[in-house]
N, CA, C and O atoms as CSV, one atom per row, in Angstrom:
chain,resi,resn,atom,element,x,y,z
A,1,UNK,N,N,120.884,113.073,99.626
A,1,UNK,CA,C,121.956,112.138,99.353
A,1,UNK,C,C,122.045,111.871,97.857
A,1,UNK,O,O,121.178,112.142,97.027
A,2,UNK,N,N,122.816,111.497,97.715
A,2,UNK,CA,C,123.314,111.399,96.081
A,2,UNK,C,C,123.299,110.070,95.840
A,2,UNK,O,O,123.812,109.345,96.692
A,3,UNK,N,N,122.543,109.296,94.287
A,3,UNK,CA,C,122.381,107.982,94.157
A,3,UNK,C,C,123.705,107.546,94.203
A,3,UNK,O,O,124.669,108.307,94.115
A,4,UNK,N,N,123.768,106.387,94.334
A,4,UNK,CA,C,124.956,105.332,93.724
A,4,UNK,C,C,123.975,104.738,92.916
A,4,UNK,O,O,124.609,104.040,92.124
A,5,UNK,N,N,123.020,104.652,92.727
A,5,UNK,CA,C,122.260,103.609,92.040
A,5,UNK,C,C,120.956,104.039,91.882
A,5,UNK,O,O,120.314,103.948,92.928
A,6,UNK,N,N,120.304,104.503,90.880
A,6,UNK,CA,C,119.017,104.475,90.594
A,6,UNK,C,C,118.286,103.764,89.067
A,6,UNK,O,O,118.409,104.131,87.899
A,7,UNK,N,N,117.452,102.542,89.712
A,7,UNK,CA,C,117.041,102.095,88.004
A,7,UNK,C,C,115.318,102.436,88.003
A,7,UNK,O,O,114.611,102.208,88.984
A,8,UNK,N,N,114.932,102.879,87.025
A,8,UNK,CA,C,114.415,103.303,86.493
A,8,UNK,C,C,113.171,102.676,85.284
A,8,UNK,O,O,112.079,103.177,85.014
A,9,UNK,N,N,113.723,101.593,84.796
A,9,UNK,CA,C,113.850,100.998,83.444
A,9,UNK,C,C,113.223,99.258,84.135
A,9,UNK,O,O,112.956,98.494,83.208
A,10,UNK,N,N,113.043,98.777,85.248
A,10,UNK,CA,C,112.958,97.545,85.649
A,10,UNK,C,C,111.511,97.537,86.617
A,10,UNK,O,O,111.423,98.081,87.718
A,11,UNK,N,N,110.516,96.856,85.985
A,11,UNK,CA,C,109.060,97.036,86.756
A,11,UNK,C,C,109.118,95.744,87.775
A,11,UNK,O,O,109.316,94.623,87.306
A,12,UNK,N,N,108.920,95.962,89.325
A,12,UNK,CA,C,109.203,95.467,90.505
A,12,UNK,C,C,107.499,94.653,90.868
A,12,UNK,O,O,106.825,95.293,91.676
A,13,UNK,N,N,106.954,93.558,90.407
A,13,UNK,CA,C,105.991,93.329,91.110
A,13,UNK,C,C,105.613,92.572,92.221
A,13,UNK,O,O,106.362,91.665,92.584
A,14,UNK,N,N,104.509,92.812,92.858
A,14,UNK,CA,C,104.418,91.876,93.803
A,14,UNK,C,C,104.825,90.498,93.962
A,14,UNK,O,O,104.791,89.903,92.885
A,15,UNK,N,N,105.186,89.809,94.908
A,15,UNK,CA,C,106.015,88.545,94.687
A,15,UNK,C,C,107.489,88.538,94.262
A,15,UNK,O,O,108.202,87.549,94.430
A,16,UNK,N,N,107.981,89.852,93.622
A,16,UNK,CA,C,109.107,89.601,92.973
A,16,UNK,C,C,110.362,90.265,94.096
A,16,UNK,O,O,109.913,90.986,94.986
A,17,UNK,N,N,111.467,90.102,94.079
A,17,UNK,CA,C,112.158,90.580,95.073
A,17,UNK,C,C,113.522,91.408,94.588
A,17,UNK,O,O,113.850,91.156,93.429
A,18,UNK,N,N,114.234,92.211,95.192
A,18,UNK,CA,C,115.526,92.765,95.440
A,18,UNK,C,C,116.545,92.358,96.464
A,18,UNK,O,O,116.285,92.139,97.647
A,19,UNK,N,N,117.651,92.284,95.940
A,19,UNK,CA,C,118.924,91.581,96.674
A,19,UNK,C,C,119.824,92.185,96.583
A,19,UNK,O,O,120.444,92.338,95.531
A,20,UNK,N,N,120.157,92.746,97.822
A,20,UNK,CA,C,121.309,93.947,97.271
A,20,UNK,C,C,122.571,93.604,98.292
A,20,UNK,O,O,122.378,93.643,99.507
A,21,UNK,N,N,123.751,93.298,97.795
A,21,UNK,CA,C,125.107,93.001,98.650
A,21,UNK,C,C,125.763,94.201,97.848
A,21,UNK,O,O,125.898,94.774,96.767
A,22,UNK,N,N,126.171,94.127,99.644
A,22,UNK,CA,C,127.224,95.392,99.270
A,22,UNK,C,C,128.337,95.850,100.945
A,22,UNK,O,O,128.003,95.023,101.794
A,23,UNK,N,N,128.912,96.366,101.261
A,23,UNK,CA,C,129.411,96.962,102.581
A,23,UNK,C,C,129.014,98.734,102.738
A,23,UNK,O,O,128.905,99.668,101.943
A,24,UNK,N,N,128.869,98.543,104.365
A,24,UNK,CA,C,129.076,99.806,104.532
A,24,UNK,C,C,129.942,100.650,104.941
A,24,UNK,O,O,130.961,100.199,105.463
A,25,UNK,N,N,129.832,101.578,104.860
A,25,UNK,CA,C,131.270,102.268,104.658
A,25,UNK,C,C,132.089,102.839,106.475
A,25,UNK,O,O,131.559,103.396,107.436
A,26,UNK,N,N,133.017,102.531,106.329
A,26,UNK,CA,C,133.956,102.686,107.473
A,26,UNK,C,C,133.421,103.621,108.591
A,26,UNK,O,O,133.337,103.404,109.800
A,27,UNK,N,N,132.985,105.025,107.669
A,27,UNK,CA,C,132.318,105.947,109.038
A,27,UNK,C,C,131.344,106.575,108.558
A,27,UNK,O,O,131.187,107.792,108.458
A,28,UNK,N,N,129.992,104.859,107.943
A,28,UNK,CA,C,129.067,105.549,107.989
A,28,UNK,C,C,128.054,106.292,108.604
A,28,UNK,O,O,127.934,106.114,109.816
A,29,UNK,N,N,127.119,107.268,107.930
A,29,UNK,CA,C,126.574,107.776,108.822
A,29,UNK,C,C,124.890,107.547,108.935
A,29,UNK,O,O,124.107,107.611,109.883
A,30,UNK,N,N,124.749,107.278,107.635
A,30,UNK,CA,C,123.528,106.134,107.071
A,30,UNK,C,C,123.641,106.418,105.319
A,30,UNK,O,O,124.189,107.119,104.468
A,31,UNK,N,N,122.632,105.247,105.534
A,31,UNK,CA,C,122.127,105.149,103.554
A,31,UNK,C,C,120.862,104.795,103.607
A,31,UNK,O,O,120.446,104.334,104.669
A,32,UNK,N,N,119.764,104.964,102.216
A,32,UNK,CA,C,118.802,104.944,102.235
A,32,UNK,C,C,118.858,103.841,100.819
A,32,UNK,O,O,119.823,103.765,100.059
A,33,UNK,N,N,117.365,102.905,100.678
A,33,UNK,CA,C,117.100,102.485,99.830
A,33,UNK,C,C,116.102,102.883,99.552
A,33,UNK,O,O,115.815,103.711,100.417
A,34,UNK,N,N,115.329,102.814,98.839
A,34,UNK,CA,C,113.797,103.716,97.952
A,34,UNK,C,C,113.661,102.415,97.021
A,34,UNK,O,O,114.546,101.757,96.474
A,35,UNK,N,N,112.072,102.231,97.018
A,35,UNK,CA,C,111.236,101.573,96.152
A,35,UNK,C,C,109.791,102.026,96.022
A,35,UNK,O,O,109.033,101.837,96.974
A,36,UNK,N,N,109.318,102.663,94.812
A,36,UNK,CA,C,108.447,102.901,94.398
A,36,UNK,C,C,108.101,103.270,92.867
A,36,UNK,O,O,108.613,102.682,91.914
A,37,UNK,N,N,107.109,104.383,92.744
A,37,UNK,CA,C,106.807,104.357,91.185
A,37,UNK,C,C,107.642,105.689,90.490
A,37,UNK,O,O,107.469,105.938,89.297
A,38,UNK,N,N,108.664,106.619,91.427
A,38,UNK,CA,C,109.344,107.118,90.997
A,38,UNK,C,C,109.644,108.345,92.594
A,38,UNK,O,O,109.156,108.338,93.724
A,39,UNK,N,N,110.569,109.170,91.975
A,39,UNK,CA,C,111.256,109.362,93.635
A,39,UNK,C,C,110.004,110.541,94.876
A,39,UNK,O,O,110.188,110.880,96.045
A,40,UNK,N,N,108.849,110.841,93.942
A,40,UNK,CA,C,108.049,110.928,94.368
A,40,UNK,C,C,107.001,110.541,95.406
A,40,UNK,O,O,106.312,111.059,96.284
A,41,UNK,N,N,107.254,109.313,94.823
A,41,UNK,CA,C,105.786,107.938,94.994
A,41,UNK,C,C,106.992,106.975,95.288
A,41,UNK,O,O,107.771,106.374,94.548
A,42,UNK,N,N,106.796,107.091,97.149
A,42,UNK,CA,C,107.512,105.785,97.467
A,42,UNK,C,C,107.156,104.858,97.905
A,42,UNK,O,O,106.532,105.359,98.840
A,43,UNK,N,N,106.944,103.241,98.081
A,43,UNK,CA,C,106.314,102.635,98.471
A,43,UNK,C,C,107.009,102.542,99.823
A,43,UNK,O,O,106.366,102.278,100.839
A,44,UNK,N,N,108.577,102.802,99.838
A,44,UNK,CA,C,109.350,102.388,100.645
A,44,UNK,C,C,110.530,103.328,100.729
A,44,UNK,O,O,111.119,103.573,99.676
A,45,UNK,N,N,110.929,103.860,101.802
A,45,UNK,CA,C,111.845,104.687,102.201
A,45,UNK,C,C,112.789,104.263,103.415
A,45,UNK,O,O,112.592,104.581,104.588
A,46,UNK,N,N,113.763,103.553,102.976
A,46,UNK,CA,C,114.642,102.660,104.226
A,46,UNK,C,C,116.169,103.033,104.528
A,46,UNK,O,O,117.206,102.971,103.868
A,47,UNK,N,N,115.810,103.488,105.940
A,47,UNK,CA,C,116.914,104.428,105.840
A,47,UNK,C,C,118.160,104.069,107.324
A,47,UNK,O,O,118.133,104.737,108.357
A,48,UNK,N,N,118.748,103.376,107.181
A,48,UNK,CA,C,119.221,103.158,108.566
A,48,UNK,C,C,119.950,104.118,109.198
A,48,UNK,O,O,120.608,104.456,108.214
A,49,UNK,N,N,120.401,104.919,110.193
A,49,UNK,CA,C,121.006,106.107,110.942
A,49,UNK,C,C,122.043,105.013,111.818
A,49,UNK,O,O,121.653,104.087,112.529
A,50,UNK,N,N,123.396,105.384,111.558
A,50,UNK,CA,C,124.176,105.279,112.275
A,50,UNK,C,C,123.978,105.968,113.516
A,50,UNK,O,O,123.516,105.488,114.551
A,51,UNK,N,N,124.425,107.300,113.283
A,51,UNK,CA,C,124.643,108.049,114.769
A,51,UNK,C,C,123.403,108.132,115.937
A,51,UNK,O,O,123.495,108.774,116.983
A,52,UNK,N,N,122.155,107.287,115.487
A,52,UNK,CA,C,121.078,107.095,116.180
A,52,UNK,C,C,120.941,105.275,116.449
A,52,UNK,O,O,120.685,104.656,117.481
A,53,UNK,N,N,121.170,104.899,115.357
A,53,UNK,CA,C,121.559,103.346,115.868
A,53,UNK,C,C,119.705,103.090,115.483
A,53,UNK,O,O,119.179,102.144,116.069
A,54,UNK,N,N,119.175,103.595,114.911
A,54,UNK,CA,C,117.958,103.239,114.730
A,54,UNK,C,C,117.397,102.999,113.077
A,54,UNK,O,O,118.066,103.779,112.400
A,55,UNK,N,N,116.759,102.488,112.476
A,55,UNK,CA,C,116.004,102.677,110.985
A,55,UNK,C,C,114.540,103.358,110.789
A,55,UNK,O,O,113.416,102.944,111.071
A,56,UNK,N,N,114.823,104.106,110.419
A,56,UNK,CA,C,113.719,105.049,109.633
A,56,UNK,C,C,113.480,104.224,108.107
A,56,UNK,O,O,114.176,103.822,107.174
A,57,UNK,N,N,111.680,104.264,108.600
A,57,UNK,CA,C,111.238,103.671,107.272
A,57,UNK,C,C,109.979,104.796,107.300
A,57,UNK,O,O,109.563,105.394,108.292
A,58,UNK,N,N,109.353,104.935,105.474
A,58,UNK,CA,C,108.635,105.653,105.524
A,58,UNK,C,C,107.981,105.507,104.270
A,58,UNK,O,O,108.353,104.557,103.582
A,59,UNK,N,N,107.036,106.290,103.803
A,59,UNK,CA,C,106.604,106.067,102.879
A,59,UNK,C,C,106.314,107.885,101.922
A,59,UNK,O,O,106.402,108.885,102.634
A,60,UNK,N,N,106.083,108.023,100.810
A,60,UNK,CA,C,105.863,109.180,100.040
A,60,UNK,C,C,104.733,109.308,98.842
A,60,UNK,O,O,104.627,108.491,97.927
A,61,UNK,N,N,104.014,110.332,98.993
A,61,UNK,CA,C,102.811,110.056,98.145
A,61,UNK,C,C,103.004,111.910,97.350
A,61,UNK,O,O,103.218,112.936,97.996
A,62,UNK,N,N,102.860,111.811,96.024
A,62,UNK,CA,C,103.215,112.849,95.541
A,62,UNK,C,C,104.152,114.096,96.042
A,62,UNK,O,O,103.986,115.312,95.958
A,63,UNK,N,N,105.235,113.278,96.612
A,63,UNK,CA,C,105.953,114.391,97.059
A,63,UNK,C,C,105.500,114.447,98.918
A,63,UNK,O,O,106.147,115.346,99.455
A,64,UNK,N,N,105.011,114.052,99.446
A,64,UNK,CA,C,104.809,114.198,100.822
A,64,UNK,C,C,105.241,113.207,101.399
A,64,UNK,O,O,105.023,112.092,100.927
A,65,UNK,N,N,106.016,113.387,102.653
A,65,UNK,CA,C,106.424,112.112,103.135
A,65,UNK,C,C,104.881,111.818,104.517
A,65,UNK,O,O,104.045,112.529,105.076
A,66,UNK,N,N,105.324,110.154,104.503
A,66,UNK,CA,C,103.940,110.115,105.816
A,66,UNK,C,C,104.625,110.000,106.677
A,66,UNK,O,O,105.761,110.474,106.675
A,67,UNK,N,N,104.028,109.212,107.838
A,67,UNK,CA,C,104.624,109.210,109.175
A,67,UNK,C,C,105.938,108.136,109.281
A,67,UNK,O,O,106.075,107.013,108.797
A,68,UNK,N,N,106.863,108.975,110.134
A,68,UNK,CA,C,107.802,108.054,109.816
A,68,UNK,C,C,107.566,106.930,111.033
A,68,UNK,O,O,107.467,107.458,112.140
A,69,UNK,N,N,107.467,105.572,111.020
A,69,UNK,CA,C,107.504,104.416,111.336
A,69,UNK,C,C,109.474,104.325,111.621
A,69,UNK,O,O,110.157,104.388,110.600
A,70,UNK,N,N,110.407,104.146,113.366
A,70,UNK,CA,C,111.447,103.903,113.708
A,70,UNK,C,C,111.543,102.631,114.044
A,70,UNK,O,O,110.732,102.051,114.766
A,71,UNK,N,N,112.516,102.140,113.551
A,71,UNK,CA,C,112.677,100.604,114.616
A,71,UNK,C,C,114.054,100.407,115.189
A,71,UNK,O,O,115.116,100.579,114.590
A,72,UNK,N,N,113.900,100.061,116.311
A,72,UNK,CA,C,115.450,99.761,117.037
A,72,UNK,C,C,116.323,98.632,116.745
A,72,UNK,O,O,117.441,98.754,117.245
A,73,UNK,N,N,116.160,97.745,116.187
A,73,UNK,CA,C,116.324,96.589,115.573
A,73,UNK,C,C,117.353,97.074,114.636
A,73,UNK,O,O,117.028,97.475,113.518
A,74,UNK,N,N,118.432,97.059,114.986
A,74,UNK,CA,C,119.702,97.580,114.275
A,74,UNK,C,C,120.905,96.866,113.737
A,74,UNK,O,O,122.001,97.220,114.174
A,75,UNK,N,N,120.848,95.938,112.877
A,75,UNK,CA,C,122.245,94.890,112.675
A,75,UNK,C,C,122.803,95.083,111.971
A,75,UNK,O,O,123.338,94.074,111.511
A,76,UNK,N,N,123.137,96.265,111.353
A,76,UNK,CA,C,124.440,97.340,110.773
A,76,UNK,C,C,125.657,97.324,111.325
A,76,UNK,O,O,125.799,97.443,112.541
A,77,UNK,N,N,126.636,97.181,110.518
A,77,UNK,CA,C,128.166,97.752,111.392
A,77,UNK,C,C,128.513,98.106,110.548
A,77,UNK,O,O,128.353,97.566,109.453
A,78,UNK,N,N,129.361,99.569,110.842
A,78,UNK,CA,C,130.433,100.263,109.714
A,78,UNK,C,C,131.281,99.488,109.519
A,78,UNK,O,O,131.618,98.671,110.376
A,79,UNK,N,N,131.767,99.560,108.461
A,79,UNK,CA,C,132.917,98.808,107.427
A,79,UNK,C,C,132.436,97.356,107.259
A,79,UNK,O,O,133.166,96.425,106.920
A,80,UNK,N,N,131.236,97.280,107.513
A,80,UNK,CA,C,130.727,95.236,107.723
A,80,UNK,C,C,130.093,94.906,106.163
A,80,UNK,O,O,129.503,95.833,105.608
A,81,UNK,N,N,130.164,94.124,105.740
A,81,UNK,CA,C,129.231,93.487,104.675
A,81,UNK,C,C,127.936,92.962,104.975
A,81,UNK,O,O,127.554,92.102,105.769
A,82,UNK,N,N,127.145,93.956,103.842
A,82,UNK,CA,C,125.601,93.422,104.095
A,82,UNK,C,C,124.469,92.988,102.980
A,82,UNK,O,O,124.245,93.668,101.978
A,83,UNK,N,N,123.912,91.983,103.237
A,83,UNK,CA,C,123.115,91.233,102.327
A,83,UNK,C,C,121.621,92.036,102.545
A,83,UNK,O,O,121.165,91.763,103.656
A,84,UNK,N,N,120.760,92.946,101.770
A,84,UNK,CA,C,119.314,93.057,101.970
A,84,UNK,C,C,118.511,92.751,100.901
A,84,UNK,O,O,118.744,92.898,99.701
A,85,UNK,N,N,117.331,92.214,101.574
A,85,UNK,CA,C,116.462,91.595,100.435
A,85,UNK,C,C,115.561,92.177,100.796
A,85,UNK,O,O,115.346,92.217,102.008
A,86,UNK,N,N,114.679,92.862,99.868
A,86,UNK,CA,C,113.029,93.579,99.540
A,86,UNK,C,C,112.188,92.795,98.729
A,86,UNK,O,O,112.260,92.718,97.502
A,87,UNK,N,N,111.281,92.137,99.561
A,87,UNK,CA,C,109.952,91.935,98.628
A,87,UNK,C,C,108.984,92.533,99.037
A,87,UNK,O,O,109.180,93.006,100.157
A,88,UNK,N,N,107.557,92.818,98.432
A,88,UNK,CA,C,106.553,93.503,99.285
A,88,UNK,C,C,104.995,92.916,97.961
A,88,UNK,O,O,104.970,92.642,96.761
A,89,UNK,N,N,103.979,92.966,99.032
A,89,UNK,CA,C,103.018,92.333,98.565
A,89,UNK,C,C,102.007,93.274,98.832
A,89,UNK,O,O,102.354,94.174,99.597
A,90,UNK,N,N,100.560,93.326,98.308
A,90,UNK,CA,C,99.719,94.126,99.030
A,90,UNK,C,C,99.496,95.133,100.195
A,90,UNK,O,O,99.288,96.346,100.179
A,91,UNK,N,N,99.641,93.935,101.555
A,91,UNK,CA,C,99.510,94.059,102.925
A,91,UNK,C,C,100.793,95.181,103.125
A,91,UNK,O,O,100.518,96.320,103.501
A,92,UNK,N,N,102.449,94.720,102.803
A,92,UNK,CA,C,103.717,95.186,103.089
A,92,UNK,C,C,104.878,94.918,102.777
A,92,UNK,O,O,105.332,94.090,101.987
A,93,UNK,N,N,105.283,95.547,103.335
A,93,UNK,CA,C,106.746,95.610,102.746
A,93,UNK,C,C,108.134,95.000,103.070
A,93,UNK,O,O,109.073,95.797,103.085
A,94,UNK,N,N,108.401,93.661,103.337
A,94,UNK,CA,C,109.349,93.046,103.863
A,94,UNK,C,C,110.815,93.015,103.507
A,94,UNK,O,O,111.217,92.471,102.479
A,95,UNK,N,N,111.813,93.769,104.612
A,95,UNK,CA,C,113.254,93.678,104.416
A,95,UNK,C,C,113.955,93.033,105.630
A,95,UNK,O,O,113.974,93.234,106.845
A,96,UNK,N,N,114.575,92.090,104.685
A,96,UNK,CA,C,115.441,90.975,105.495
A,96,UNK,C,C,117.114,91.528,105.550
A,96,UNK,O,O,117.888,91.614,104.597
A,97,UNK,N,N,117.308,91.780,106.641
A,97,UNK,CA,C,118.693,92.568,107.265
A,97,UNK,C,C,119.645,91.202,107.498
A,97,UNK,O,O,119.295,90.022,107.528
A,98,UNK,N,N,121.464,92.014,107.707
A,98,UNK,CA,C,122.025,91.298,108.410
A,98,UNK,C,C,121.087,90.068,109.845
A,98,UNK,O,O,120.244,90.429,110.665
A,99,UNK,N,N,121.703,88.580,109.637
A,99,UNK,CA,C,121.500,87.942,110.746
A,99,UNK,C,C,119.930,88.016,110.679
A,99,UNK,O,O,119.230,88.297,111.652
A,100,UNK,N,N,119.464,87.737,109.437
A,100,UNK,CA,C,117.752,87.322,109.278
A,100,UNK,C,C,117.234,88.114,110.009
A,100,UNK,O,O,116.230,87.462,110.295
A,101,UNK,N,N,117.084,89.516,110.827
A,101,UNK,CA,C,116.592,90.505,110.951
A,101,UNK,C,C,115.307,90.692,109.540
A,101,UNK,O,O,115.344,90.699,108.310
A,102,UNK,N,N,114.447,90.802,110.422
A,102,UNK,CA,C,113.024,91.497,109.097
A,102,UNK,C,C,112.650,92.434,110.095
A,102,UNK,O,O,112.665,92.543,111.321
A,103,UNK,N,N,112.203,93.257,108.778
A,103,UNK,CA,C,111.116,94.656,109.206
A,103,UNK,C,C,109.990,94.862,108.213
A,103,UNK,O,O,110.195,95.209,107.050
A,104,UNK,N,N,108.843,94.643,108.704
A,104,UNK,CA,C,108.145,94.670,107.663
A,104,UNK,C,C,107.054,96.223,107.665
A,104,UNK,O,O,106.269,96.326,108.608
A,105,UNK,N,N,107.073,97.093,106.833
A,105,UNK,CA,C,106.257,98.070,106.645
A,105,UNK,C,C,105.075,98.015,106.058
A,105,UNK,O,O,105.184,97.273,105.082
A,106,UNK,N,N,104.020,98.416,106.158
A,106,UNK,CA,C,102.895,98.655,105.863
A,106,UNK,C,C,102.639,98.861,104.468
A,106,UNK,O,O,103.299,99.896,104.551
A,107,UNK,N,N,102.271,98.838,103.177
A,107,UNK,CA,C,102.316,99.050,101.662
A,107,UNK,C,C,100.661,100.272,101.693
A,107,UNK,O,O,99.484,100.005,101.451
A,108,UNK,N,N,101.145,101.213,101.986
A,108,UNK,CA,C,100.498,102.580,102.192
A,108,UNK,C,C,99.889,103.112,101.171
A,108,UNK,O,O,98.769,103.622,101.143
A,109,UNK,N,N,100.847,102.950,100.115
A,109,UNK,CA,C,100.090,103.424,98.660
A,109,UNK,C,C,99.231,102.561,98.044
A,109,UNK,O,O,98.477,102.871,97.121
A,110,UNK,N,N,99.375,101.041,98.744
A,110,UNK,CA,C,98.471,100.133,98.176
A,110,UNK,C,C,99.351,99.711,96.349
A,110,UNK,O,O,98.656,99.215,95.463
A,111,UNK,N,N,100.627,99.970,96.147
A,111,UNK,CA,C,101.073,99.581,95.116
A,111,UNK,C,C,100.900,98.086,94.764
A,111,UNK,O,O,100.790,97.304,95.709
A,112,UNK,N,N,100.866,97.623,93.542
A,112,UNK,CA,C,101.386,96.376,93.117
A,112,UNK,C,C,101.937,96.553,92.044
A,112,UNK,O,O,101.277,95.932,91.211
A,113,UNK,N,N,102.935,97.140,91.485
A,113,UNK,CA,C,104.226,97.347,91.241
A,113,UNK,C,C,104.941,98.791,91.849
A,113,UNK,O,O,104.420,99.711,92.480
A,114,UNK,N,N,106.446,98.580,91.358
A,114,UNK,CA,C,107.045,99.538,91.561
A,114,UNK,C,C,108.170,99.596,90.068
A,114,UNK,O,O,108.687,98.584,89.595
A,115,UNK,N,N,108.391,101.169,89.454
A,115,UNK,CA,C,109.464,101.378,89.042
A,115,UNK,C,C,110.439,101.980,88.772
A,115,UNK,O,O,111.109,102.199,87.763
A,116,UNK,N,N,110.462,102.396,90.453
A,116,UNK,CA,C,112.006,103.308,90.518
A,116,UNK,C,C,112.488,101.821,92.017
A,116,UNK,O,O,111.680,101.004,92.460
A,117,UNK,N,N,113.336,101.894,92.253
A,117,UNK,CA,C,114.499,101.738,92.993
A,117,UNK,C,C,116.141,102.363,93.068
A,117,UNK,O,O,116.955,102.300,92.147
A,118,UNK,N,N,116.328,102.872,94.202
A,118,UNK,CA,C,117.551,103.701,94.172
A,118,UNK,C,C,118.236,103.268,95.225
A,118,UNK,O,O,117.700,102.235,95.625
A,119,UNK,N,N,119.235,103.577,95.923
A,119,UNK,CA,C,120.475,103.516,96.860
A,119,UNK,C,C,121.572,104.565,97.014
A,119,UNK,O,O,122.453,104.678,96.161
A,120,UNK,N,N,121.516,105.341,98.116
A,120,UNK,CA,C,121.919,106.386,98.278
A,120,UNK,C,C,122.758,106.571,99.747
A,120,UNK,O,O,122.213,106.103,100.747
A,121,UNK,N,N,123.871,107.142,99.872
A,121,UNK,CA,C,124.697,107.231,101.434
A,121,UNK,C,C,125.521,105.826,101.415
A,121,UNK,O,O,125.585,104.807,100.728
A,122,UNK,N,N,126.172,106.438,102.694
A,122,UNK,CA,C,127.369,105.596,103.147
A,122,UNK,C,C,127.352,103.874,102.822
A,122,UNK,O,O,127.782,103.120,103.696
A,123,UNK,N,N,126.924,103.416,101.751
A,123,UNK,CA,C,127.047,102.117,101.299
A,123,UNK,C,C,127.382,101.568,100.002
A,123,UNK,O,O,126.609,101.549,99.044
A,124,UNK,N,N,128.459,101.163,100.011
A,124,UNK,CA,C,128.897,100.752,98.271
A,124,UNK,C,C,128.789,99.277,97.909
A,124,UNK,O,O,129.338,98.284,98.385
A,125,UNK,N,N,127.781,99.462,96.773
A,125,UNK,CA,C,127.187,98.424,96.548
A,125,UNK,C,C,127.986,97.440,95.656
A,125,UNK,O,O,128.707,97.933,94.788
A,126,UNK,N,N,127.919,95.976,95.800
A,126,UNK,CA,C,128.381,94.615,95.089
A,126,UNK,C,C,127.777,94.096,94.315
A,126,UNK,O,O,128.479,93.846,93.335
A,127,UNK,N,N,126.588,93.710,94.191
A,127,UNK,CA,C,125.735,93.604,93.411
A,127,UNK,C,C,124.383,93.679,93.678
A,127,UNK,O,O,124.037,93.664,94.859
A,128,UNK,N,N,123.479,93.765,92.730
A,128,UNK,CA,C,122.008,93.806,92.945
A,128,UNK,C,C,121.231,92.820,91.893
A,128,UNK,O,O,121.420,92.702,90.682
A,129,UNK,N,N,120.286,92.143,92.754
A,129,UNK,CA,C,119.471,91.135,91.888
A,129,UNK,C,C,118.305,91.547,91.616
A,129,UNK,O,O,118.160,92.435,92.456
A,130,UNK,N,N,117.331,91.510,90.990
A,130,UNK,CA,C,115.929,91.695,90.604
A,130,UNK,C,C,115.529,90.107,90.630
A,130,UNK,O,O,116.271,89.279,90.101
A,131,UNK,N,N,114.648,89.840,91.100
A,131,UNK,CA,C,114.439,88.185,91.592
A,131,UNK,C,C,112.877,88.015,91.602
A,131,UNK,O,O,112.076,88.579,92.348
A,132,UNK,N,N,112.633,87.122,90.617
A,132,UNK,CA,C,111.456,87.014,90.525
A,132,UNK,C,C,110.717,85.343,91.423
A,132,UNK,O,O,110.935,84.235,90.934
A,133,UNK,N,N,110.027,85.498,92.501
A,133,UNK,CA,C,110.112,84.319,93.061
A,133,UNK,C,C,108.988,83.939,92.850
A,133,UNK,O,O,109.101,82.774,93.233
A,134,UNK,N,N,107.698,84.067,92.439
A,134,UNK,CA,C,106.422,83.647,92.037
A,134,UNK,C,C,106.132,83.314,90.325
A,134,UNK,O,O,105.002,83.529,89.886
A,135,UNK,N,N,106.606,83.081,89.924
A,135,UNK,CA,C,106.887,83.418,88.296
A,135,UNK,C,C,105.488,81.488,87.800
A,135,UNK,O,O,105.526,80.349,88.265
A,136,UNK,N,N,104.858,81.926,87.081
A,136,UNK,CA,C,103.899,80.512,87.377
A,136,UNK,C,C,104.738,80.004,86.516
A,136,UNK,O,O,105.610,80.456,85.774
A,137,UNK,N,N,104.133,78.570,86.855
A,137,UNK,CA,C,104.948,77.366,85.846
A,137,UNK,C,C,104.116,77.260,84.464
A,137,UNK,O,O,102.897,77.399,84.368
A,138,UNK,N,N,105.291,76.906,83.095
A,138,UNK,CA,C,104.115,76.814,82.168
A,138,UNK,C,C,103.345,75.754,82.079
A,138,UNK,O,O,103.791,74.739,82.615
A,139,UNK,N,N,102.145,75.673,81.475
A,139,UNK,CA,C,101.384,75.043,81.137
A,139,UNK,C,C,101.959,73.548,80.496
A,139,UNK,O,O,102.729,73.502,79.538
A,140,UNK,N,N,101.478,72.448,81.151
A,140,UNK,CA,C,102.276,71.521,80.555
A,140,UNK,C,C,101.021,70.621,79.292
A,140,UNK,O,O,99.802,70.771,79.222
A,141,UNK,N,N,101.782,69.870,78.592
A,141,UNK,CA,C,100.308,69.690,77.241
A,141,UNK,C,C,101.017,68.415,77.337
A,141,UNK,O,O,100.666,67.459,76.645
């Protein structure tokens, strides 16, 4: 699949999150999101399948993909608008779908950062946040 979106340039750490609005497209057939340390090394491979009605998630370690992990848990609709949020910590990898749907994956590579993220297939994106939600407070004197 061909990016709509790949950054490159933005280091993703634990605690910190992704927010991506956008719709999918009229007759999609799926799209994938990717988070890891480059398109190699994925921490995260999220891929929803229309014509199966299912999500493929997975993970990639120098170029090898592992086992793919399916879930039926499907709250996609073509031509619908959709809000997803990625954070992931040690343990895994949490994405919050249409209608507070989560799926949480396993963090396989054991990352604590990431810096690739991409977006690819039947979904055109609105905007994307980089969201830092643990950020400590400063020091007060």
């Amino acid at each position: 699949m061909e990016y709509q979106l790949a950054v490159t340039d933005k280091t993703i750490k634990i605690g910190d999150g992704i927010l991506v609005m956008g719709r999918v497209t009229p007759d999609a057939k799926r799209f994938d999101i990717n988070l890891g340390r480059d398109r190699h090394n994925l921490l995260l491979h999220f891929n929803p399948r229309f014509e199966t009605r299912d999500i493929v998630c997975n993970s990639k370690a120098c170029g090898v993909w592992g086992q793919e992990l399916r879930e039926s848990l499907f709250p996609f609709q073509q031509g619908e608008e959709a809000k997803i949020s990625i954070s992931f910590d040690a343990r895994a990898v949490t994405v919050t779908m249409p209608g507070n749907k989560e799926i949480k994956f396993p963090n396989r590579l054991g990352m604590d950062s990431a810096q690739f993220f991409s977006v690819a297939g039947d979904f055109k994106i609105k905007s994307v946040k980089f969201l830092n939600y643990y950020a400590p407070f400063a020091a007060l004197n």
